[in-house]
MITORKE-559947 format. One line per 3 residues: number of its first residue (from 0); their letters; for each residue x, y, z of C-alpha. Coordinates in Angstrom, 2 decimals. Example, Ala and Ser with C-alpha at 12.3 -4.5 7.8 and 13.67 -1.06 7.14 Angstrom:
2
0> as> 12.30/-4.50/7.80 | 13.67/-1.06/7.14
//
This chain:
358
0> xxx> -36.96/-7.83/0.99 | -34.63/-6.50/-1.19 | -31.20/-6.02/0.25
3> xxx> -29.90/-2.17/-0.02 | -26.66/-0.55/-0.23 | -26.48/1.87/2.55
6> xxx> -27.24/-0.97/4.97 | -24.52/-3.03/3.43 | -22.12/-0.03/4.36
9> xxx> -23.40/0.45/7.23 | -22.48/-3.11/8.33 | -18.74/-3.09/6.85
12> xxx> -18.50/0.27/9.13 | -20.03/-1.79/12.23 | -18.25/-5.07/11.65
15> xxx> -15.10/-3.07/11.13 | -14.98/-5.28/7.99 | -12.11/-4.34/5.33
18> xxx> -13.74/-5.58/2.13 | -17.42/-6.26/1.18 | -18.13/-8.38/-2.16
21> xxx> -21.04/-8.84/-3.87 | -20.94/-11.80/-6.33 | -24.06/-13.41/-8.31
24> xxx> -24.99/-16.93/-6.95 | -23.48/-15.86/-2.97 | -24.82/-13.79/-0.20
27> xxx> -23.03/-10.13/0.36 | -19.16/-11.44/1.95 | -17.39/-9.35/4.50
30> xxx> -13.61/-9.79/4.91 | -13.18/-9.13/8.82 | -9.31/-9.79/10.21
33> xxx> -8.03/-11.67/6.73 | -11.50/-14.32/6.73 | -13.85/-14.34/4.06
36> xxx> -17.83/-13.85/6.52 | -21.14/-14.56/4.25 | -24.02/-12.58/5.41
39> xxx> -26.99/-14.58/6.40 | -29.02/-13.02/3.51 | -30.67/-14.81/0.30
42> xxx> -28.37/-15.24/-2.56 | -27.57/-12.46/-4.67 | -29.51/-12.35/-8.51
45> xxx> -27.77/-10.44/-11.38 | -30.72/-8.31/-10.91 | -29.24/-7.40/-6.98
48> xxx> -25.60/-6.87/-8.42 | -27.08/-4.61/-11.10 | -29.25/-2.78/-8.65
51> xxx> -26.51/-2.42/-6.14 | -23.75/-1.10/-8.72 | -25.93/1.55/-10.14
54> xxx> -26.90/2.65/-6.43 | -23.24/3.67/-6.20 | -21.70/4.26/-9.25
57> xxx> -21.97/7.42/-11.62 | -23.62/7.30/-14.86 | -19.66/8.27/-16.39
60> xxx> -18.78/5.25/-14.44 | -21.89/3.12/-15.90 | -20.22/3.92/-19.22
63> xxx> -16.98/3.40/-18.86 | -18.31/-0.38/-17.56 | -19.99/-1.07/-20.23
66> xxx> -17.40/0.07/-22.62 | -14.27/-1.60/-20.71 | -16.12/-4.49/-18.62
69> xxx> -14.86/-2.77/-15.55 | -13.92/0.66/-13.72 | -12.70/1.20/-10.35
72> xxx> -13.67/4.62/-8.54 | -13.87/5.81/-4.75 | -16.95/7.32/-3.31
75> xxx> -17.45/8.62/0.32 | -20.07/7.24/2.73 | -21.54/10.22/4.48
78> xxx> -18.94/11.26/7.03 | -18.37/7.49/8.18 | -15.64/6.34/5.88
81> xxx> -14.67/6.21/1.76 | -14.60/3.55/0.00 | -12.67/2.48/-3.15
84> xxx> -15.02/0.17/-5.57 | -13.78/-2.25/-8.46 | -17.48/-2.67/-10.36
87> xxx> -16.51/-6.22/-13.39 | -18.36/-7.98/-15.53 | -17.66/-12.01/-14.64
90> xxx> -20.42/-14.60/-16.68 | -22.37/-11.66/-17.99 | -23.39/-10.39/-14.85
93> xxx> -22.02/-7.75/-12.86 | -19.93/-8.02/-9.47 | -18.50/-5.45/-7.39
96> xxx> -15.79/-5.33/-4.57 | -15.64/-2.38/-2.14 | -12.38/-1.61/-0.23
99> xxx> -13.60/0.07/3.04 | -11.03/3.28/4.35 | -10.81/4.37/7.27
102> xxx> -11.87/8.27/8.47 | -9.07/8.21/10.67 | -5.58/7.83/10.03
105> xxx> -3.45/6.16/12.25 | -0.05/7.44/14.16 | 3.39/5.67/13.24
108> xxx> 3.18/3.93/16.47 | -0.08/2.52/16.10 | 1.17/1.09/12.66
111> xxx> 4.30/-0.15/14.36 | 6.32/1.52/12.90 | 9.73/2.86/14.74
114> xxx> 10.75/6.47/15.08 | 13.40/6.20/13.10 | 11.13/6.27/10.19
117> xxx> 9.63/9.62/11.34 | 12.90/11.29/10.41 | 12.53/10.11/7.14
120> xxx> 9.58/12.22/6.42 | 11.87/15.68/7.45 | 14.06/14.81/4.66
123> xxx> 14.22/17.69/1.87 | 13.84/15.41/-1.06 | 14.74/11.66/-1.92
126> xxx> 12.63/8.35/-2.69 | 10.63/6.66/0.13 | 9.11/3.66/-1.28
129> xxx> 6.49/1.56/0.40 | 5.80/-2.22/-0.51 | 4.21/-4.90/-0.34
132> xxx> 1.12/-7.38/-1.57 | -2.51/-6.11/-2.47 | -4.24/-5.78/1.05
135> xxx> -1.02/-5.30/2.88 | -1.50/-1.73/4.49 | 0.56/0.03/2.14
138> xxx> -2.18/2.87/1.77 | -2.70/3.30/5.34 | 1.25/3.51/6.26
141> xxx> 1.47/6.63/3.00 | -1.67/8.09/3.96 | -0.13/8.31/8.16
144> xxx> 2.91/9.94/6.49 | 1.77/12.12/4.42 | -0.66/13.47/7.36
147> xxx> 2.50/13.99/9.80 | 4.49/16.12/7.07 | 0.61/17.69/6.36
150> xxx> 0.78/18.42/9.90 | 3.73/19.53/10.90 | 5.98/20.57/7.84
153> xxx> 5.20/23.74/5.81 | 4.82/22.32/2.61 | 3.00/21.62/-0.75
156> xxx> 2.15/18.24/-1.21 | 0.96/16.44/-4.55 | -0.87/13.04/-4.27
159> xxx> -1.80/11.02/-7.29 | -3.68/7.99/-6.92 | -6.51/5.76/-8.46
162> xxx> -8.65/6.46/-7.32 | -8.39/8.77/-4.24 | -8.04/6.97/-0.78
165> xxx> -7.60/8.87/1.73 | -8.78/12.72/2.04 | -5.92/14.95/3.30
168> xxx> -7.29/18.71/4.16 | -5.04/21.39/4.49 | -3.33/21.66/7.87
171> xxx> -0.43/23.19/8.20 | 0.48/22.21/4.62 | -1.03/22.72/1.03
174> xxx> -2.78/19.45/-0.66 | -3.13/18.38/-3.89 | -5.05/15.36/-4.66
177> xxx> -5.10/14.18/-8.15 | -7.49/11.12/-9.47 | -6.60/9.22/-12.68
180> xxx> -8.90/8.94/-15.22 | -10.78/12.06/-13.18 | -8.68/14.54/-12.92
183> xxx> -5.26/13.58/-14.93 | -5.15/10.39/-17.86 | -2.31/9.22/-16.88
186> xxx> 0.63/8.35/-13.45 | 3.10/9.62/-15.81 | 1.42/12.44/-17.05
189> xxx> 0.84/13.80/-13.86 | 4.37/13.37/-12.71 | 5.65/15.19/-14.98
192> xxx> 2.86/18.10/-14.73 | 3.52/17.92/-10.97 | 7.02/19.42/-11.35
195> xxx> 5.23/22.31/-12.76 | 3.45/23.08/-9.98 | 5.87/23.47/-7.24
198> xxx> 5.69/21.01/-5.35 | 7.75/19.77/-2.00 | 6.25/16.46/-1.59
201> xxx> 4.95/14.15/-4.63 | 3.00/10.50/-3.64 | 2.61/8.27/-6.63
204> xxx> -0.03/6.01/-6.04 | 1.58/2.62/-7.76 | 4.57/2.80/-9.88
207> xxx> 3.24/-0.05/-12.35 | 5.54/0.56/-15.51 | 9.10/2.14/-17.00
210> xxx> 7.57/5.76/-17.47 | 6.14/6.36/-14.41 | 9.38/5.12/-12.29
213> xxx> 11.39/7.00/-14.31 | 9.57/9.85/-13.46 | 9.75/9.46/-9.95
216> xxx> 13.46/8.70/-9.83 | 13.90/12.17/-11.57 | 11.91/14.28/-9.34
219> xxx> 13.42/12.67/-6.04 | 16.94/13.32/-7.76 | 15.41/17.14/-8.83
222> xxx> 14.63/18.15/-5.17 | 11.39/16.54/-4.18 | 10.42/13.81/-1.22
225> xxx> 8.91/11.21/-3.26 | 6.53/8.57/-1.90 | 5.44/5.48/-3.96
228> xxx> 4.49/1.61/-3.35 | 5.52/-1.37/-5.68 | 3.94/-4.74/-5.59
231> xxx> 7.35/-6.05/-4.28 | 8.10/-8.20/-1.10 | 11.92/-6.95/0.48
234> xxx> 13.97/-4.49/0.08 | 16.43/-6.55/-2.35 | 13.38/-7.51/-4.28
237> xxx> 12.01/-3.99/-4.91 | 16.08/-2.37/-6.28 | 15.88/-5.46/-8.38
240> xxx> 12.23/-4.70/-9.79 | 12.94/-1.06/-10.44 | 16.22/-1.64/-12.37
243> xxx> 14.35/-4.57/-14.65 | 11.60/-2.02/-15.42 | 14.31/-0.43/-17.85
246> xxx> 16.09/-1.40/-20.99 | 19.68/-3.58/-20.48 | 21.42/-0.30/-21.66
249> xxx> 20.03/1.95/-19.30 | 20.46/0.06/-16.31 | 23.72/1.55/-15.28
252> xxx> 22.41/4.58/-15.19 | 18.81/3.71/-12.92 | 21.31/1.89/-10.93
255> xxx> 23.53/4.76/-10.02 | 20.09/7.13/-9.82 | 18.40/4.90/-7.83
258> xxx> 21.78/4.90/-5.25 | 21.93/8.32/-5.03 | 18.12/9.23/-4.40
261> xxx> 16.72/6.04/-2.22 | 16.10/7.39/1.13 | 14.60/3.54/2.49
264> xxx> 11.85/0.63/1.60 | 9.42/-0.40/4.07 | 8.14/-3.55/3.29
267> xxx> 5.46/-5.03/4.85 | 2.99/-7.55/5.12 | -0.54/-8.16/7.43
270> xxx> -1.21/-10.75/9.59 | -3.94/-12.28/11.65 | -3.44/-11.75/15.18
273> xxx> -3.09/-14.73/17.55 | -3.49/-12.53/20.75 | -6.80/-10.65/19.83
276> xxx> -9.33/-10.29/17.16 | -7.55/-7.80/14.45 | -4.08/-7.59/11.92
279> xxx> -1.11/-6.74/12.65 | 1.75/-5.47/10.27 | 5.00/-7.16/9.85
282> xxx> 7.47/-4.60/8.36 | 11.26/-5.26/6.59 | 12.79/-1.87/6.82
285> xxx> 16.52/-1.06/4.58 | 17.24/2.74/5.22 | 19.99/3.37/2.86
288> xxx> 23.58/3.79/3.71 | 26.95/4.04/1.64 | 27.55/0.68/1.99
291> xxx> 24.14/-0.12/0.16 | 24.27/2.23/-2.02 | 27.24/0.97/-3.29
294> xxx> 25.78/-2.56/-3.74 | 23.09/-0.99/-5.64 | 25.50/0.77/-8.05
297> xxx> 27.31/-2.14/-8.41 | 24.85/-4.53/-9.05 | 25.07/-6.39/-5.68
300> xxx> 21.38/-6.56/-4.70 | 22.21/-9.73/-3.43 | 23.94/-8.83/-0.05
303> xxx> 21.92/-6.18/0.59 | 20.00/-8.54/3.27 | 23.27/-8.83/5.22
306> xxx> 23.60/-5.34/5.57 | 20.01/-5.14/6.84 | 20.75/-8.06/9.62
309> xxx> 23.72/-5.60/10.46 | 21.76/-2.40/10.52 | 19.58/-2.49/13.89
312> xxx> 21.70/1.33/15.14 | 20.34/2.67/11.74 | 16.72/1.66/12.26
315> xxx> 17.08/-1.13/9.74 | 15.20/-5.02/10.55 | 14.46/-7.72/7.77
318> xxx> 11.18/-9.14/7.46 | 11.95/-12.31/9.32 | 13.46/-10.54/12.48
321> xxx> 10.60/-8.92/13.03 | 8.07/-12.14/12.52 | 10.07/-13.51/15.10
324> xxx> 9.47/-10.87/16.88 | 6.01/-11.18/16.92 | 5.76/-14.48/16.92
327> xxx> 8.16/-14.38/20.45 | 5.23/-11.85/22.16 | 2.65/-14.15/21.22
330> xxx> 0.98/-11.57/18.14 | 1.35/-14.59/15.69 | 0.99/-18.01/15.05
333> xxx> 3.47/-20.33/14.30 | 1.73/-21.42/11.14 | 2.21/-17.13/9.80
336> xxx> 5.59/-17.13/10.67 | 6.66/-20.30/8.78 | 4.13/-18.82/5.83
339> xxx> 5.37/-15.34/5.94 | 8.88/-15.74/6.53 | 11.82/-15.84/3.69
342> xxx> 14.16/-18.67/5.16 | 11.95/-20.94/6.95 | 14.89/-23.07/7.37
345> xxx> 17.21/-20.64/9.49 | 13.72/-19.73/11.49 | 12.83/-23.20/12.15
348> xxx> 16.66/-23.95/13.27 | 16.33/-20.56/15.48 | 13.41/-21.85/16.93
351> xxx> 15.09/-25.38/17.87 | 17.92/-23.91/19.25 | 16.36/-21.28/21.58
354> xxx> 13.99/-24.12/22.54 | 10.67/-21.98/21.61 | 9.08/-23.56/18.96
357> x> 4.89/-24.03/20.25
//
């Protein structure tokens, strides 16, 4: 019997599975918790992929596949959750990848992230940037923020993504949500239409090249809260990544920008739990201070860990502190802290000396 969509979707709701992939030559794969689970189906022909992509995807979409050899869109599944699709062409056949999101958004403290970050989100304008790896939670963490502003600030608030994640209705604020390719060509295009269209609160979906950053550094300098993720791991990494976007002779200037209008980085990674069956987020937070924000203008990236280590009364942690962390109340393995961590060295020395290596 042939195998059909909806029951596929159904099953990634069930399973509480956050991928599903359908490649030719394999059964349907869920990714549950981080691990790859083939369904106990018969392999799927070119024929199923084909079947299964056009079950899903519009015929604009079909087009832009077959002049591109890919397109990535979102689509909602009834009530029960979105999903955001990446349909390729790999050997001549067709594959697809669906990214399940969630209805519901979670609170801060679900996340695990502290209060101090909530304070952030009252700010009246300023860059809040969120990063990490692909399949790190960087989605869910914007989409929870954006909801608590949505809910409690009265404000207009302009999201840009590709494609649409999360659906924000109006609550106590005004939404905007703005697809690429659908509704605006371009990240940087919209940015700079946004500022047209009076907005309090701007989320840029990725800020992948020099136009689009630039644009977002300008409107959190111009009186907006700006919200965007970079493919970045660390605070220290993600300054450095912003100011190499731009040409040697305008790096002065992003510098001193970038000092003035960086409210903080979250940056954070997912890991198996050790405890239960589920993930759990592992954040490096730098809120920034005058002290950092002079090492940014001065081109002292470098140190900017230290200050971190030294930051706990302004909310700041590093990444590492808080694996420990983690790893101390039993949410970890050993094997994801020594992975995840930056210094394995100092951990593994921290962990001899306190005697609590397992």
């Amino acid at each position: 019997m042939a195998i059909d969509m909806s029951d596929l979707l159904q099953l990634v709701v069930d399973e509480g599975a956050s991928d599903l992939h359908l490649p030719v030559g394999s059964p349907p794969v869920l990714r549950i918790h981080g691990g790859l689970h083939p369904l106990e189906t018969a392999v799927l022909t070119a024929e199923d992929t084909e079947r299964l992509m056009k079950a899903i995807t519009s015929d604009v979409n079909q087009q832009k596949l077959r002049e591109g050899g890919g397109v990535d869109f979102g689509f909602a599944f009834g009530d029960k959750a979105r999903f955001r699709v990446s349909v390729f062409r790999q050997k001549g056949a067709f594959g697809l990848v669906l990214r399940c999101i969630p209805n519901t958004l979670m609170s801060m403290e679900q996340i695990g992230l502290s209060p101090a970050i909530k304070d952030m989100l009252y700010r009246p304008r300023g860059l809040v940037l969120v990063t990490g790896p692909t399949g790190s939670g960087k989605s869910t963490t914007l989409a929870s923020m954006i909801d608590i502003i949505n809910r409690e600030r009265d404000c207009h608030i302009i999201t840009i993504e590709d494609p649409i994640e999360f659906y924000h209705e109006h609550k106590h604020s005004l939404v905007t949500q703005r697809e690429i390719g659908v509704d605006v060509p371009s990240f940087a295009e919209s940015l700079r239409r946004a500022l047209r269209q009076d907005p309090d609160v701007i989320l840029v979906g990725e800020m992948r090249d020099l136009e689009t950053i630039s644009a977002a550094v300008t409107a959190a300098e111009t009186g907006h809260l700006v919200f965007g993720t970079l493919h970045t791991t660390g605070a220290a990494e993600t300054v450095d990544r912003i100011v190499d976007a731009f040409p040697t002779n305008q790096q002065e200037q992003i510098r001193s920008q970038l000092a003035a209008s960086l409210i903080c980085v979250i940056s954070q990674v997912l890991l198996p739990r050790a405890d239960k069956p589920g993930r759990v987020a592992a954040f490096e937070i730098m809120v920034t201070t005058p002290s950092i924000q002079a090492l940014i203008r001065d081109n002292k990236t470098f140190r900017i860990t230290s200050d971190i280590q030294t930051g706990a009364k302004y909310g700041m942690n590093t990444l590492d502190s808080h694996l420990m962390t983690l790893y101390e109340s039993g949410k970890i393995s050993y094997g994801e802290l020594i992975t995840k961590c930056k210094d394995s060295e100092a951990i593994t020395q921290k962990l001899q000396t306190t005697g609590k290596k397992k």
